[in-house]
C-alpha positions in Angstrom: -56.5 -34.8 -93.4 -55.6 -35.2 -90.2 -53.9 -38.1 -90.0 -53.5 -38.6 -85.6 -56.2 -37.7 -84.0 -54.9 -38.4 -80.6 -52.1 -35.5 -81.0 -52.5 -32.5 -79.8 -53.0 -29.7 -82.4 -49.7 -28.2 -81.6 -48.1 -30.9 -82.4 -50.0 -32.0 -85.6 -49.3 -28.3 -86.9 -46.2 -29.3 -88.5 -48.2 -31.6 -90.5 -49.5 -29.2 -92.7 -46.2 -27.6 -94.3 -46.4 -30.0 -96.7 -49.7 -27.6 -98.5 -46.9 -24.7 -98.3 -46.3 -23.7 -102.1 -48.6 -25.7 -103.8 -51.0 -22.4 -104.6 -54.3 -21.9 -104.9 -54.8 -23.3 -108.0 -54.1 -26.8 -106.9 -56.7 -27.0 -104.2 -58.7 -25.0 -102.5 -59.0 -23.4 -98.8 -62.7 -24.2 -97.6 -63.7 -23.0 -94.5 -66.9 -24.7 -92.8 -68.6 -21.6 -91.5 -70.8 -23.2 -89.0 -73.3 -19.6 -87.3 -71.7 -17.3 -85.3 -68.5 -19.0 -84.9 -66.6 -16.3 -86.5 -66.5 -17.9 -89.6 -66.8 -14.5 -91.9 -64.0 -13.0 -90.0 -62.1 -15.7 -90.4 -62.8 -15.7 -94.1 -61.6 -12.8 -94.7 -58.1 -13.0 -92.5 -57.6 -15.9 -94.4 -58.4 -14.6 -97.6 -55.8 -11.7 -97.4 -53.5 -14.1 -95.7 -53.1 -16.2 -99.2 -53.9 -13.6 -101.6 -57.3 -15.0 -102.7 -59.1 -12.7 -105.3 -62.6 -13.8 -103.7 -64.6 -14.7 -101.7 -67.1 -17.0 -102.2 -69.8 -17.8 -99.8 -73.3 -19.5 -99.6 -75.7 -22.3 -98.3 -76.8 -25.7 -98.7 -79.4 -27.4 -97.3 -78.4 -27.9 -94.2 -79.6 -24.5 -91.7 -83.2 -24.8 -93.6 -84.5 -28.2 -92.0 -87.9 -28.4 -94.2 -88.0 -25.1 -94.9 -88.7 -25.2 -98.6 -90.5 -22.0 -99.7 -87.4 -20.7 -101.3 -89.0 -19.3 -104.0 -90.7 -16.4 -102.1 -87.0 -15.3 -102.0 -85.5 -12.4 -103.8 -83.1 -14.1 -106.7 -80.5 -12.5 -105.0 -80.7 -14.5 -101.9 -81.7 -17.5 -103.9 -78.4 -17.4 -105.6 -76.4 -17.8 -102.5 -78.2 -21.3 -102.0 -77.3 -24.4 -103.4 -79.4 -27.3 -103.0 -78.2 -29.6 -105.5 -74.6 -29.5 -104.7 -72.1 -27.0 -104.5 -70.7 -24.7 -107.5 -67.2 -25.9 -108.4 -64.2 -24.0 -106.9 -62.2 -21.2 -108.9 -59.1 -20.5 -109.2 -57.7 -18.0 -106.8 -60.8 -18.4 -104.8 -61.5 -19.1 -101.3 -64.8 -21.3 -100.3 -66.3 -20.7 -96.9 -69.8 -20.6 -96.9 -72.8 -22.6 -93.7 -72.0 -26.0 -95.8 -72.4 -29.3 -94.3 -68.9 -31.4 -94.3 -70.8 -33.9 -97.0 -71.4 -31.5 -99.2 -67.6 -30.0 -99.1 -66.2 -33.0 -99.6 -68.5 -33.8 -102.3 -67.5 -30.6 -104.1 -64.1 -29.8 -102.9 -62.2 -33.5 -102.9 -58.4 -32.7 -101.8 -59.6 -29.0 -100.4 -57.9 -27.8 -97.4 -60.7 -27.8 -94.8 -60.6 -25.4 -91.5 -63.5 -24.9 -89.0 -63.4 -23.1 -85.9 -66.0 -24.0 -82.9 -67.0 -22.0 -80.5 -68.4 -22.9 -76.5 -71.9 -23.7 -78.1 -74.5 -22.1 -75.3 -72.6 -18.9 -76.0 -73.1 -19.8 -80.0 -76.7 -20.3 -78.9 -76.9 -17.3 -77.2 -75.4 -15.2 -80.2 -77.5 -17.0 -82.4 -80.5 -15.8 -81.1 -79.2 -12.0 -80.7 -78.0 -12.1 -83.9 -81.5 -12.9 -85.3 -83.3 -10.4 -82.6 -80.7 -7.5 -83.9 -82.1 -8.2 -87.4 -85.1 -5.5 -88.4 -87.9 -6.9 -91.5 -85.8 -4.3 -93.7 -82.4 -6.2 -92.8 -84.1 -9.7 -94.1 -85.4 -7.9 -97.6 -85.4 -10.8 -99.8 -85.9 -13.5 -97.5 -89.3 -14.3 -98.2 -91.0 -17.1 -95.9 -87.6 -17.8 -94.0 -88.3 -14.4 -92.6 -91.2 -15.7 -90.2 -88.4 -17.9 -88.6 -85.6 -15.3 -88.1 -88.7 -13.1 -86.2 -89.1 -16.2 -83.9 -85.8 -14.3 -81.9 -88.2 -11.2 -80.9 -89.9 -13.4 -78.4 -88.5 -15.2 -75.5 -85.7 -17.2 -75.4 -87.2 -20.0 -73.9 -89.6 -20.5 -76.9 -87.1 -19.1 -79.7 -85.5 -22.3 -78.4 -87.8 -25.0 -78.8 -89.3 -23.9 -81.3 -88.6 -27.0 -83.3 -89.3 -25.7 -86.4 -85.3 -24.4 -85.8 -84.2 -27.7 -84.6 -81.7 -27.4 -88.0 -80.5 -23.7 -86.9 -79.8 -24.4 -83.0 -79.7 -28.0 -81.9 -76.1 -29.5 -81.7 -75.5 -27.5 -84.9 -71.6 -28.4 -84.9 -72.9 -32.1 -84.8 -75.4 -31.1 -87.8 -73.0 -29.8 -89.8 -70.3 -32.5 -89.3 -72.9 -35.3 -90.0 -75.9 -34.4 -92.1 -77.9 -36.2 -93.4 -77.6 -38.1 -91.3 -81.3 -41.0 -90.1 -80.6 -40.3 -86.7 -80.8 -36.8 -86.9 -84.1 -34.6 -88.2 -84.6 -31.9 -90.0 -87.8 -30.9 -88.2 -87.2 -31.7 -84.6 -84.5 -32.0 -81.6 -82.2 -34.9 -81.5 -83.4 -38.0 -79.0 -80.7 -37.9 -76.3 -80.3 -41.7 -76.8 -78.1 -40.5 -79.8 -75.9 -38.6 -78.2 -73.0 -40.5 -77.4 -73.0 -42.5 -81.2 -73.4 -39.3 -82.8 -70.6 -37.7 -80.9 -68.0 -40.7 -81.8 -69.1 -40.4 -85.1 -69.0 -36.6 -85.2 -66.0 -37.2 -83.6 -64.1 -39.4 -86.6 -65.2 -36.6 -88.8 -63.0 -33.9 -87.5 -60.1 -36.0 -89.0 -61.0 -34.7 -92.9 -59.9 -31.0 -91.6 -56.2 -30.0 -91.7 -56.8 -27.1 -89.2 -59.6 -27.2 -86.4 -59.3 -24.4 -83.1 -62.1 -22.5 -81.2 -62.2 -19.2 -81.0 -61.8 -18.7 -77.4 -58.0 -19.9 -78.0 -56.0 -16.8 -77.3 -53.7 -18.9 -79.9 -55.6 -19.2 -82.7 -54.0 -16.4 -84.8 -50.6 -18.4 -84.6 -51.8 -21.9 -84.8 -53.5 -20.7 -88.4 -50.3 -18.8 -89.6 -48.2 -22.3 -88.6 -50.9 -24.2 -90.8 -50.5 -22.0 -93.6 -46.8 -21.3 -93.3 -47.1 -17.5 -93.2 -48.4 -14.4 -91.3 -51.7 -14.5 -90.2 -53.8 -11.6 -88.7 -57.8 -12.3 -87.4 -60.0 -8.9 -87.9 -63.5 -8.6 -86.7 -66.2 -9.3 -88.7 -70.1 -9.2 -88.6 -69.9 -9.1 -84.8 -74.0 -9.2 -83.5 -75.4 -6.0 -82.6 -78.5 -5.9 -80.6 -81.6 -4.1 -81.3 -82.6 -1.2 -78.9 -86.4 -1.8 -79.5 -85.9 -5.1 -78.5 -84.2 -4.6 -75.3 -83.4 -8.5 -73.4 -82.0 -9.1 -70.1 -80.5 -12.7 -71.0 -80.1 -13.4 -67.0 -83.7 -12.5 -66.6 -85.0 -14.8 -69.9 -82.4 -17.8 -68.7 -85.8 -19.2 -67.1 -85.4 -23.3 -66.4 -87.0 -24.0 -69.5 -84.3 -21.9 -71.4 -81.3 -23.4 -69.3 -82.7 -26.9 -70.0 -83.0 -26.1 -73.3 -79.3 -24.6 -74.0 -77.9 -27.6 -72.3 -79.4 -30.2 -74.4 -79.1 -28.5 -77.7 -75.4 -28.1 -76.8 -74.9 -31.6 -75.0 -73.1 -33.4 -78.0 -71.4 -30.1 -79.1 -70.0 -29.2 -75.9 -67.5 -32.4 -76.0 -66.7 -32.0 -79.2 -65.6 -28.4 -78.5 -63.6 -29.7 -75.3 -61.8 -32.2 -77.9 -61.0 -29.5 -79.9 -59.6 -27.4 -76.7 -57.8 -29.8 -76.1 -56.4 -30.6 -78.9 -55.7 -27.4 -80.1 -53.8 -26.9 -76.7 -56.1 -23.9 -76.1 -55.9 -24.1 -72.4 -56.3 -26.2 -69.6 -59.6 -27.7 -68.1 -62.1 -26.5 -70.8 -65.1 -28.0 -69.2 -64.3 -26.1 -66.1 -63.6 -23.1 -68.1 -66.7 -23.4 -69.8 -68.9 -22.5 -67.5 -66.8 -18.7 -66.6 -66.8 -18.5 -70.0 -70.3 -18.5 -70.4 -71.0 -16.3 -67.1 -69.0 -13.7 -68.5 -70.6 -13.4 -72.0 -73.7 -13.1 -70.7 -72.6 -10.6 -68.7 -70.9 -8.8 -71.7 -74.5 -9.2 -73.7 -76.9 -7.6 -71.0 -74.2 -4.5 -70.0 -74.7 -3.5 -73.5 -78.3 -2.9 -72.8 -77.2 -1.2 -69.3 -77.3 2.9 -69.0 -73.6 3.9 -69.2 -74.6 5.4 -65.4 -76.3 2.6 -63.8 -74.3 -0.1 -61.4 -73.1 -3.2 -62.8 -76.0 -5.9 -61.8 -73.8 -8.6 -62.8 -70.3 -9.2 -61.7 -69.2 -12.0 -63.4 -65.0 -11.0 -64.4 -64.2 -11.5 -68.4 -62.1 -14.9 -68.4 -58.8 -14.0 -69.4 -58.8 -17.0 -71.9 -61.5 -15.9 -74.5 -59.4 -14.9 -77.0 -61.2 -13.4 -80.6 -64.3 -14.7 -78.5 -64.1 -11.5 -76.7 -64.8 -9.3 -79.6 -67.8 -11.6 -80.5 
């Protein structure tokens, strides 16, 4: 736990030798894997970093909204979800898994939490590429849930509010830090006159993790090996591909709809990933770096569509300050 939230991670680092030694046995390492925050890459890093012997990873409720067709879904998948709480820990195991925080702490009393955020239009962004890179033969055993995921074939501005995936994209750090939570559904967007009581409480919920960063913090790799007292190494992991028969030019499907749309369902998000910048000592002026940031991962997405031949359209640089972000 976290026990100043006022400090800036830097200095709060030092705060967590005191899990040095005590082994895996005694509590576990949890990681909550919020989409396309590198969450699986930084599952694994961590994994080899303490010597866990697995893995394990899964759902709850929370990413499914009202969704509740799950028996159309192979057993396979359906194992992998846990609706009624979460499967006790093992030893020499590590936990990460698209949990909400009520359900880890539930679970996992005494765990060592980490989460990692990311600048949440670009989350948005991925989010939707990841789903668009996906073919019906990647989703085998998915059942129902597979007529969402094929929302992302479309156009952005109506994968987006589509509110039947309210639970998938809107403020989904927020979700995840809160749900359940009455002033947030599980079937549509969350009313703006929430925002700011949500984010305070959001905020006061960060203090149950012993390490929080974002992955744009060309830092991150030491900040973790200082929490765990040891070396520490990120690799890439399940890093979205695109689909070629589902070519997108994101500058060209960023109508005003879409931008409206990517800026409320990041609005609470956003500041809490500038507190975390900040904290984490990442780098200066994140809301100002935001937006280059942004510019330059949409950049990244479309050129990847681009003939090798053709002329850049876009010539927005690559921030120098994107750190594993720029493998993402």
């Amino acid at each position: 736990m976290i026990d100043n939230e006022s400090a800036p991670m830097k200095d709060r680092l030092g705060a967590h030798d005191r899990f040095s030694g005590l082994g895996m046995g005694l509590a576990p390492y949890v990681i909550m894997h919020v989409p396309k925050c590198a969450g699986l890459a930084l599952a694994q890093s961590l994994a080899r970093a303490i010597g866990a012997g697995t893995v394990a990873q899964g759902f709850d409720r929370t990413l499914f909204g009202r969704f509740a067709d799950f028996a159309s879904m192979s057993e396979e998948v359906r194992g992998k979800i846990h609706l009624h709480g979460l499967p006790p820990a093992r030893p020499g195991e590590l936990i990460q898994g698209h949990y909400a925080l009520s359900s880890l702490v539930a679970a996992y009393p005494g765990a060592h939490l980490v989460t990692v955020m990311r600048e949440p239009r670009c989350r948005l962004i991925s989010h939707f590429l990841f789903w668009r890179g996906h073919s019906d033969s990647d989703m085998a055993g998915w059942g129902g849930w597979m007529d969402r995921m094929r929302l992302a074939r479309g156009r952005l501005d109506d994968f987006l509010e589509n509110r039947s995936l309210a639970a998938q994209l809107d403020n989904l750090f927020t979700r995840f830090l809160l749900s359940p939570h009455p002033d947030i559904p599980e079937d549509s967007f969350i009313a703006p006159r929430h925002h700011d009581r949500l984010h305070d409480q959001a905020l006061a919920k960060l203090r149950h993790f012993g390490l929080v960063d974002v992955v744009e913090n060309a830092a991150l790799e030491r900040n973790v090996a200082r929490w765990l007292g040891r070396e520490f190494h990120m690799d890439a992991a399940n890093v979205t591909s695109l689909c070629s028969d589902l070519p997108v030019d994101l500058f060209d499907q960023l109508t005003g709809r879409a931008v409206e749309r990517l800026q409320s369902h990041s609005a609470i998000d956003r500041r809490l990933w500038v507190h975390a910048a900040r904290q984490a000592d990442a780098f200066p002026e994140p809301e100002v770096l935001a937006e280059s940031m942004f510019a330059a991962y949409l950049a990244r997405q479309t050129a990847k569509f681009a003939s090798s031949a053709a002329p850049p359209r876009y010539g927005s640089p690559p921030s120098p300050m994107l750190g594993y972000a720029a493998s993402l």
